[in-house]
C-alpha positions in Angstrom: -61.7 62.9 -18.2 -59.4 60.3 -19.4 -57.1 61.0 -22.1 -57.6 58.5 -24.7 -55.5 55.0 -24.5 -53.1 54.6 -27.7 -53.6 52.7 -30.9 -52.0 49.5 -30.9 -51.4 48.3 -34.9 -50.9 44.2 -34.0 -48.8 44.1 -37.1 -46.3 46.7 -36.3 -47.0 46.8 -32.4 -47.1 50.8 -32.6 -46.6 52.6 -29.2 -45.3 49.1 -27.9 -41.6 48.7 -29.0 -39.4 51.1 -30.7 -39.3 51.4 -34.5 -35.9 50.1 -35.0 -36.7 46.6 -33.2 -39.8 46.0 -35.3 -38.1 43.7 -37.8 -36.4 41.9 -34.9 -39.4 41.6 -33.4 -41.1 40.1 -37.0 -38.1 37.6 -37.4 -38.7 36.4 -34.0 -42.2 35.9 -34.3 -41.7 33.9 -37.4 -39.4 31.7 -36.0 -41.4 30.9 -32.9 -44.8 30.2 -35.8 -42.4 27.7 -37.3 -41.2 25.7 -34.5 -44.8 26.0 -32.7 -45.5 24.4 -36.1 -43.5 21.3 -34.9 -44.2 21.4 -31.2 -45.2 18.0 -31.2 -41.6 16.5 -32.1 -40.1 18.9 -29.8 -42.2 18.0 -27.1 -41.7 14.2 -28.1 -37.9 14.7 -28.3 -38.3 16.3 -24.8 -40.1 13.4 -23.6 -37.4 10.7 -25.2 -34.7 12.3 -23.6 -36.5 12.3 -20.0 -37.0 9.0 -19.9 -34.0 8.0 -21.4 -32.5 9.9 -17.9 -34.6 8.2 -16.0 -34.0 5.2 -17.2 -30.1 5.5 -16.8 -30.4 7.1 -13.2 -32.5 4.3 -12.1 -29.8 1.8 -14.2 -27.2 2.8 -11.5 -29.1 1.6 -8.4 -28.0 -2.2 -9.8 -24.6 -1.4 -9.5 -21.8 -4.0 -10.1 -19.8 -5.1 -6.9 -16.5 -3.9 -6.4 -13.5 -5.6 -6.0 -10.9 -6.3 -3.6 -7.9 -8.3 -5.3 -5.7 -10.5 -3.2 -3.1 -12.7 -4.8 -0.8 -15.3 -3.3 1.8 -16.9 -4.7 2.1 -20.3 -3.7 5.4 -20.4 -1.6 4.2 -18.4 0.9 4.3 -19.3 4.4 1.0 -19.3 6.3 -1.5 -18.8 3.4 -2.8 -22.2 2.3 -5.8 -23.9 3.8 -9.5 -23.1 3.7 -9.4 -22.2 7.5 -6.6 -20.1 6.6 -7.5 -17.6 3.8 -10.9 -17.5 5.4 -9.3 -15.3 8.2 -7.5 -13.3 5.5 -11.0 -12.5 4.1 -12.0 -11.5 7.6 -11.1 -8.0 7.7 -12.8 -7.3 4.3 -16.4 -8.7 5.4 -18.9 -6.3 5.1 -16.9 -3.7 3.1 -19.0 -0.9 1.3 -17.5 1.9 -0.4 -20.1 4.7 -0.6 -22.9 2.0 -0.2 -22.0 -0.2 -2.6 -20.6 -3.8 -1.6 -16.8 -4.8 -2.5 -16.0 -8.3 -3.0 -12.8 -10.2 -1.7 -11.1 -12.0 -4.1 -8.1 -14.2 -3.5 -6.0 -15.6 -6.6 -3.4 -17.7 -6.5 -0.1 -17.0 -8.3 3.0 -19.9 -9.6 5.7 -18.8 -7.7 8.3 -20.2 -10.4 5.9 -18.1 -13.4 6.5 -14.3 -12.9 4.4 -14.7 -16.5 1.8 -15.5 -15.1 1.8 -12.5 -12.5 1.7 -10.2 -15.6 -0.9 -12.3 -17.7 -3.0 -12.1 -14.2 -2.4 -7.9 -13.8 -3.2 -7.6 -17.5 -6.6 -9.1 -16.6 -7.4 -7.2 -13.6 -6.5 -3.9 -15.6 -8.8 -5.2 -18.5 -12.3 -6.1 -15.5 -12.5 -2.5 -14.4 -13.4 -3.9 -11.3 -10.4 -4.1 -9.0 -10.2 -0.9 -6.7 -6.6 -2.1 -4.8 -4.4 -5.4 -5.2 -3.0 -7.0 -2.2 0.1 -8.5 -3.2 1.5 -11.4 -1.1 4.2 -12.4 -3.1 7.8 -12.9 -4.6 9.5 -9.9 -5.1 10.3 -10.7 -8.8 6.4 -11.3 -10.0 5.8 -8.1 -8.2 8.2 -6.0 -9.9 7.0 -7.4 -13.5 3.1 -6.7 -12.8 3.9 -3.1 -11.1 4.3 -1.2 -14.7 0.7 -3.0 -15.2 -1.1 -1.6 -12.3 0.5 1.6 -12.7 0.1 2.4 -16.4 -3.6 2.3 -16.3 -5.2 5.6 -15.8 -6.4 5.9 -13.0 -3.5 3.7 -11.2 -4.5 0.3 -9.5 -3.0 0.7 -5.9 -0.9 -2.2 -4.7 0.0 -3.5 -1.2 2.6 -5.3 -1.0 3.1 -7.6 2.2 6.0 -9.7 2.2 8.6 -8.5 -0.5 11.3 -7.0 0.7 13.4 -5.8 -2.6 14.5 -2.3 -1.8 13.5 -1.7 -5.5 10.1 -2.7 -6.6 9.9 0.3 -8.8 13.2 -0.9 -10.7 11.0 -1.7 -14.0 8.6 1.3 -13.4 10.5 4.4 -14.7 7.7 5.7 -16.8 4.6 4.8 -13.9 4.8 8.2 -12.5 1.4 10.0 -13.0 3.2 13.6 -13.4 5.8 13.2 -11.1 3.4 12.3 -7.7 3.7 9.8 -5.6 2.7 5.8 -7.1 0.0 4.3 -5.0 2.3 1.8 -3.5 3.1 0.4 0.2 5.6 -2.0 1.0 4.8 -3.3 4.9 8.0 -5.8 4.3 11.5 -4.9 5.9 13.7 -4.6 2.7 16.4 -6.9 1.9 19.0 -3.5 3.6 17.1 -4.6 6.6 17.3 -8.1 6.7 21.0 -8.0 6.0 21.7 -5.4 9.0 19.8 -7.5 11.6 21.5 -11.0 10.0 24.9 -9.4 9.9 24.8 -7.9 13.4 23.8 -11.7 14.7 26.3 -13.8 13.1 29.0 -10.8 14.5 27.7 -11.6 17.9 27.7 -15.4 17.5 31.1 -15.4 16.3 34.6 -16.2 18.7 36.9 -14.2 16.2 37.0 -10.5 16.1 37.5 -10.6 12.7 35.2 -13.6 11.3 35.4 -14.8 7.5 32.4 -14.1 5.9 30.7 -16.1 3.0 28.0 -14.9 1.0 26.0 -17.8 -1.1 24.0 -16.4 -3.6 21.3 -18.7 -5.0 22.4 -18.8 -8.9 18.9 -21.0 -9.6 16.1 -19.2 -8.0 13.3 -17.9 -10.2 13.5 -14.9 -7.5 16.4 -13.6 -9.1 16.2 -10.0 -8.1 15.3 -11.1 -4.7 18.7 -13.0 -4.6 21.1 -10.3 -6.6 19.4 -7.3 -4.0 20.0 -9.3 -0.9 23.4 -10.6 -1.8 24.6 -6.9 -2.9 22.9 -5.8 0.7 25.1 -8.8 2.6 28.6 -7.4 0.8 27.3 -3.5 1.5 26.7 -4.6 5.0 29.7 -6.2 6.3 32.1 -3.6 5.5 29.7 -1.2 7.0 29.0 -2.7 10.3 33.0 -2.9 10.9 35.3 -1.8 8.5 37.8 -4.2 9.1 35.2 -7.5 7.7 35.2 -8.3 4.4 33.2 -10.9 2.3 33.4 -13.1 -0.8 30.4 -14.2 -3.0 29.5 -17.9 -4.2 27.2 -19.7 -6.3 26.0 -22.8 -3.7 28.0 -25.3 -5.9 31.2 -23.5 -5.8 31.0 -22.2 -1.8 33.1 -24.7 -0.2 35.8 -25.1 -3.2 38.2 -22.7 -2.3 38.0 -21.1 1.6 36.4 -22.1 5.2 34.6 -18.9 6.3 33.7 -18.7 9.7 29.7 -17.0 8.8 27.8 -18.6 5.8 24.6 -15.9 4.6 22.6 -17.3 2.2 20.2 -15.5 -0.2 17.7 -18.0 -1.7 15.4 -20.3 -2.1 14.9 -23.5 0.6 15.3 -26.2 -2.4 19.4 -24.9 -2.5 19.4 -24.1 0.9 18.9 -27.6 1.5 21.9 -28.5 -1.6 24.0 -26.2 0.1 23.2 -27.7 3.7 23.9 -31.0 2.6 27.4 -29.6 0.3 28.7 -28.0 4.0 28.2 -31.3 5.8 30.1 -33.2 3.5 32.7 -30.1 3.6 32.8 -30.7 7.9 33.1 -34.4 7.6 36.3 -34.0 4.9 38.5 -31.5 7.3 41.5 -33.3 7.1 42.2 -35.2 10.6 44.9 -33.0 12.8 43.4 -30.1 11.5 40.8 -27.1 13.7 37.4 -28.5 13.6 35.6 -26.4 11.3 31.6 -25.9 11.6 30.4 -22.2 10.6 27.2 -20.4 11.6 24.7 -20.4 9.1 22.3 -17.9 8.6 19.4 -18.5 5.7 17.4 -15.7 4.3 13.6 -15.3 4.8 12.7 -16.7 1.7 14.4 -20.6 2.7 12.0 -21.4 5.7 12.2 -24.9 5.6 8.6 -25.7 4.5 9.5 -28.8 2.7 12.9 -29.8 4.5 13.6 -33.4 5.8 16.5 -34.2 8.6 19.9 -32.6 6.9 23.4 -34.2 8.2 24.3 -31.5 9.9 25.4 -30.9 13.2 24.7 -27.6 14.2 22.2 -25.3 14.2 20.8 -23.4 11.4 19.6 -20.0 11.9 17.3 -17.7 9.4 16.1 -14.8 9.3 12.6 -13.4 8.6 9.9 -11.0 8.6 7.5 -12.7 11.7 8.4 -14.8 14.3 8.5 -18.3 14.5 5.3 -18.7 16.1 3.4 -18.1 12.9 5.2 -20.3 10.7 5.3 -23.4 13.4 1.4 -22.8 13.8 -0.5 -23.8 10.7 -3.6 -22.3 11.9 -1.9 -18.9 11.7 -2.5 -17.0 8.8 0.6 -14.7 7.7 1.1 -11.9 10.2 1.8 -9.7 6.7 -0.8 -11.0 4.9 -3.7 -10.4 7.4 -2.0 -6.9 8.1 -2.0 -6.2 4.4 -6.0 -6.7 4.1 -6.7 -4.9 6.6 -4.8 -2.0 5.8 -6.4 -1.8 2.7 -9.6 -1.9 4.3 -8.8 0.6 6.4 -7.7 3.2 3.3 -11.6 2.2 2.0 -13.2 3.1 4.5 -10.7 6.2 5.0 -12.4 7.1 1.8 -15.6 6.9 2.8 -15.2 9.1 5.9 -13.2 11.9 3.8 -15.1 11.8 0.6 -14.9 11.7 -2.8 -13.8 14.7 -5.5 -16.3 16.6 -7.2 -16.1 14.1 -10.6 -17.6 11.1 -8.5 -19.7 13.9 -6.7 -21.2 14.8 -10.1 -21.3 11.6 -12.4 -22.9 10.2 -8.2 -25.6 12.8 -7.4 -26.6 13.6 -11.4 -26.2 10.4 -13.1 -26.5 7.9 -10.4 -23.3 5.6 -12.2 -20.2 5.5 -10.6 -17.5 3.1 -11.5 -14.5 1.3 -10.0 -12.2 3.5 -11.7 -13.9 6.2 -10.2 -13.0 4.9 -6.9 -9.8 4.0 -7.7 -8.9 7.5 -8.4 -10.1 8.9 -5.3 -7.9 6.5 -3.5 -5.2 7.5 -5.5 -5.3 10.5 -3.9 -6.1 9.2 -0.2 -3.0 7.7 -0.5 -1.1 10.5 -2.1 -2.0 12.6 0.8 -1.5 10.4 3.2 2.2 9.9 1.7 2.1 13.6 2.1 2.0 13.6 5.7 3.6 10.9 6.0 0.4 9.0 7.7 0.8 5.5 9.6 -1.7 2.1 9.2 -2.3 -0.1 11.8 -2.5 -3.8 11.1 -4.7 -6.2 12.2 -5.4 -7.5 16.1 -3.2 -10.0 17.4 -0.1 -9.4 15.2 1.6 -7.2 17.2 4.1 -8.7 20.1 1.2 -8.5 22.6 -2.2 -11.0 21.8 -4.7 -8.1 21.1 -2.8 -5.2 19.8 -1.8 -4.0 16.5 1.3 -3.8 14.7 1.6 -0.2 13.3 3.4 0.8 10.1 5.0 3.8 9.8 6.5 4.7 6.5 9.5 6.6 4.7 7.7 8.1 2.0 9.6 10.9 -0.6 9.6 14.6 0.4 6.3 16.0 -1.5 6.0 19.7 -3.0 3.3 21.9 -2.3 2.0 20.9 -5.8 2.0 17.5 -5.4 5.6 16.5 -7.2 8.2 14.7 -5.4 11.8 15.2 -5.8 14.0 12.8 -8.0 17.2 11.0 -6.3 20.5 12.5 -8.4 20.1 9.4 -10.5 16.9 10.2 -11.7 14.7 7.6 -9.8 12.0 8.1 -7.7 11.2 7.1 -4.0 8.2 5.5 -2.7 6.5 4.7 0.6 8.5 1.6 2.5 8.5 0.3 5.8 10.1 2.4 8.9 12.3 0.5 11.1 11.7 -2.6 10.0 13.3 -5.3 12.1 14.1 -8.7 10.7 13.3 -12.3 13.4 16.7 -14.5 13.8 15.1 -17.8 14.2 16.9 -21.3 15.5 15.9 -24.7 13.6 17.0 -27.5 15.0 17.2 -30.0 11.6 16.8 -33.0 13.8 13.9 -32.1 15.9 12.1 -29.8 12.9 11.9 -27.6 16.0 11.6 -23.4 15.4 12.0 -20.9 18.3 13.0 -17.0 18.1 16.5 -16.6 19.5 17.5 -12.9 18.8 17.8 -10.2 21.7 15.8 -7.9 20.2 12.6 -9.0 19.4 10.0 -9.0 22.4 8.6 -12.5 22.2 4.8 -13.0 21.6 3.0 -13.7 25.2 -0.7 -13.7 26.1 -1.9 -10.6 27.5 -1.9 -11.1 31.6 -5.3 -12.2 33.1 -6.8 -9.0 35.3 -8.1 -10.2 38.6 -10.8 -7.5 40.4 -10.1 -7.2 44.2 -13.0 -7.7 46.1 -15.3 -4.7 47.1 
């Protein structure tokens, strides 16, 4: 026989639970009768909330497009014409970031408005669009909109082509997101560049071993900083190449008033270039008869390519100095070499970003939420770029702007030493390095004023020639 089954008291649960957990168990079942009581709200509430997912997952398949900022400020070489900034877009056709389509954008900046450079980044900041700027301009309107870009959390990455400060950071103290590296590359040869390949011309163009330098600074350029950084590079330089040189700096109204240098560099803008062209012809013309014919090498900095110059009285050749060769700027067709490499580089960190991934923030707010913004893409370049400052990573630029039709031109960059945690080491001064160019070389061009003819004329610049035609020997 069996042995009889317990007693089970349904009030108490007897033989079930334990004595002691009998008032537990009563205050649990009288919470559960009082929110069975409202089950319908609850399971309306349930139902609200479901479809208020669904709705917002669903939302984020109509994503807004990204954006691809280019700005160009209005003096620079090789960037006007439909034609033209068509081929700068070219790189950037077709560009997705996870999937979702990024827009090219160019905007033209004044280049005598460095205001308007800053109303411009205020704007960008304020769309929440832009994922990386591409900054073909001045040095000055660059340096005013950097603190812009890199206040705003996270940091708008900027590309700059052709400025050539060696201090874009100068107003950008405080842009450090705890201590790392800014999101900034700077493709240009700096101003310490230009003046070591300008200085080491002239030295080899001149009969004296010990030619009389003049430096003309441009008092009335709107590119101030431009002008101060490349003049103080100029009077660093000379004494530096030979000890034994020395230099004297000049506004362009004053440069003939009180010597006869042998060497004339000039750092600004064409509009005095062409003042101080015209003030050194006169200058020739007066040498007092009886006296050592006097006509000095000239050598004009990148930023007075003579765009808008007519014939100038004077009988010698100018020479200036420049980022590309002469090529681009006496082809209209040709988009900037800079330019076109700057695009594409920033293409290329995009898609880098795509092929490495994203952190697990975008990974989440992606794969839960289905909404994604720009500024989470911004952050993840951010740190593309950080760690490829890291390692110290190189870009290459676009086809055909390399010295051989078809290859690249590849950027290597000087970027500060980086700690394991992620900080970079101050200069004794307290500033900060960033990412520039690696053996940059400056062009020396020749312009003949009379003929409005351009041509390449220093030693150590391969010239730009067509790739040779293969012929296939017969079988």
């Amino acid at each position: 026989m069996t042995a009889d089954q317990p007693e089970i008291d349904a009030d108490n649960r007897k033989g079930v639970i334990p004595p002691y957990l009998v008032p537990v168990f009563h205050r649990i079942r009288s919470l559960w009768t009082r929110i069975h009581r409202f089950h319908f709200f609850w399971e309306t509430a349930f139902a609200v909330l479901l479809a208020v997912y669904f709705a917002y997952y669903y939302a984020g398949f109509d994503h807004g497009r990204y954006k691809l900022y280019v700005l160009i400020g209005d003096d620079i070489p090789n960037t006007v014409g439909e034609a033209v900034r068509n081929r700068l877009k070219q790189p950037a056709q077709g560009l997705k970031v996870d999937g979702i389509d990024v827009d090219t954008e160019i905007i033209d900046i004044p280049a005598n408005s460095p205001e308007y450079a800053i109303t411009t980044a205020w704007s960008l900041v304020k769309k929440r669009d832009a994922l990386l700027i591409v900054g073909i301009l001045d040095s000055q309107p660059t340096e005013h909109s950097l603190p812009i870009y890199f206040h705003a959390r996270p940091q708008v990455p900027f590309i700059a082509a052709v400025q050539s400060n060696n201090d874009l950071l100068r107003n950008c103290d405080t842009c450090f997101d705890a201590n790392r590296p800014v999101p900034l590359l700077q493709l240009s040869p700096t101003n310490a560049d230009q003046a070591k390949w300008a200085v080491k011309f002239a030295i080899e163009q001149m009969v004296s071993d010990t030619p009389n330098f003049l430096i003309v600074s441009d008092d009335r350029s709107p590119n101030a900083t431009y002008v101060e950084g490349l003049a103080k590079a100029y009077d660093k330089e000379i004494p530096a190449t030979d000890s034994h040189l020395g230099a004297s700096i000049s506004s362009v109204r004053a440069a003939f008033s009180q010597t006869h240098p042998d060497c004339i560099l000039y750092a600004g803008d064409a509009g005095n270039a062409k003042i101080l062209l015209s003030e050194l012809a006169r200058a020739v013309q007066n040498v007092p008869a009886g006296t050592p014919k006097w006509l000095p090498t000239v050598v004009l900095s990148d930023t007075a390519v003579p765009a808008t110059f007519q014939a100038v009285t004077y009988e010698r050749l100018v020479n200036l100095t420049d980022q590309s060769d002469a090529a681009y700027y006496t082809d209209p067709n040709q988009p900037n070499a800079y330019a076109l490499d700057a695009v594409t580089i920033a293409v290329y960190i995009l898609r880098e970003l795509d092929e490495r991934g994203f952190d697990w923030r975008y990974s989440l707010k992606s794969n839960l939420l289905n909404h994604t913004s720009a500024e989470d893409i911004r952050r993840n370049i951010v740190r593309i770029m950080r760690e490829d400052s890291k390692f110290h990573s190189s870009y290459r630029g676009a086809n055909d702007t390399g010295p051989v039709s078809g290859l690249n031109t590849v950027y290597t960059f000087n970027c500060p030493s980086v700690a394991a945690d992620g900080s970079i080491d101050r200069r004794s001064n307290g500033s900060v390095d960033y990412c520039q160019r690696y053996g940059g070389i400056f062009h020396v061009w020749k312009w003949d004023p009379q003929n409005k003819a351009m041509s390449d004329v220093d030693p150590w610049h391969p010239r730009k020639v067509a790739v040779p035609r293969q012929h296939t020997l017969p079988n």
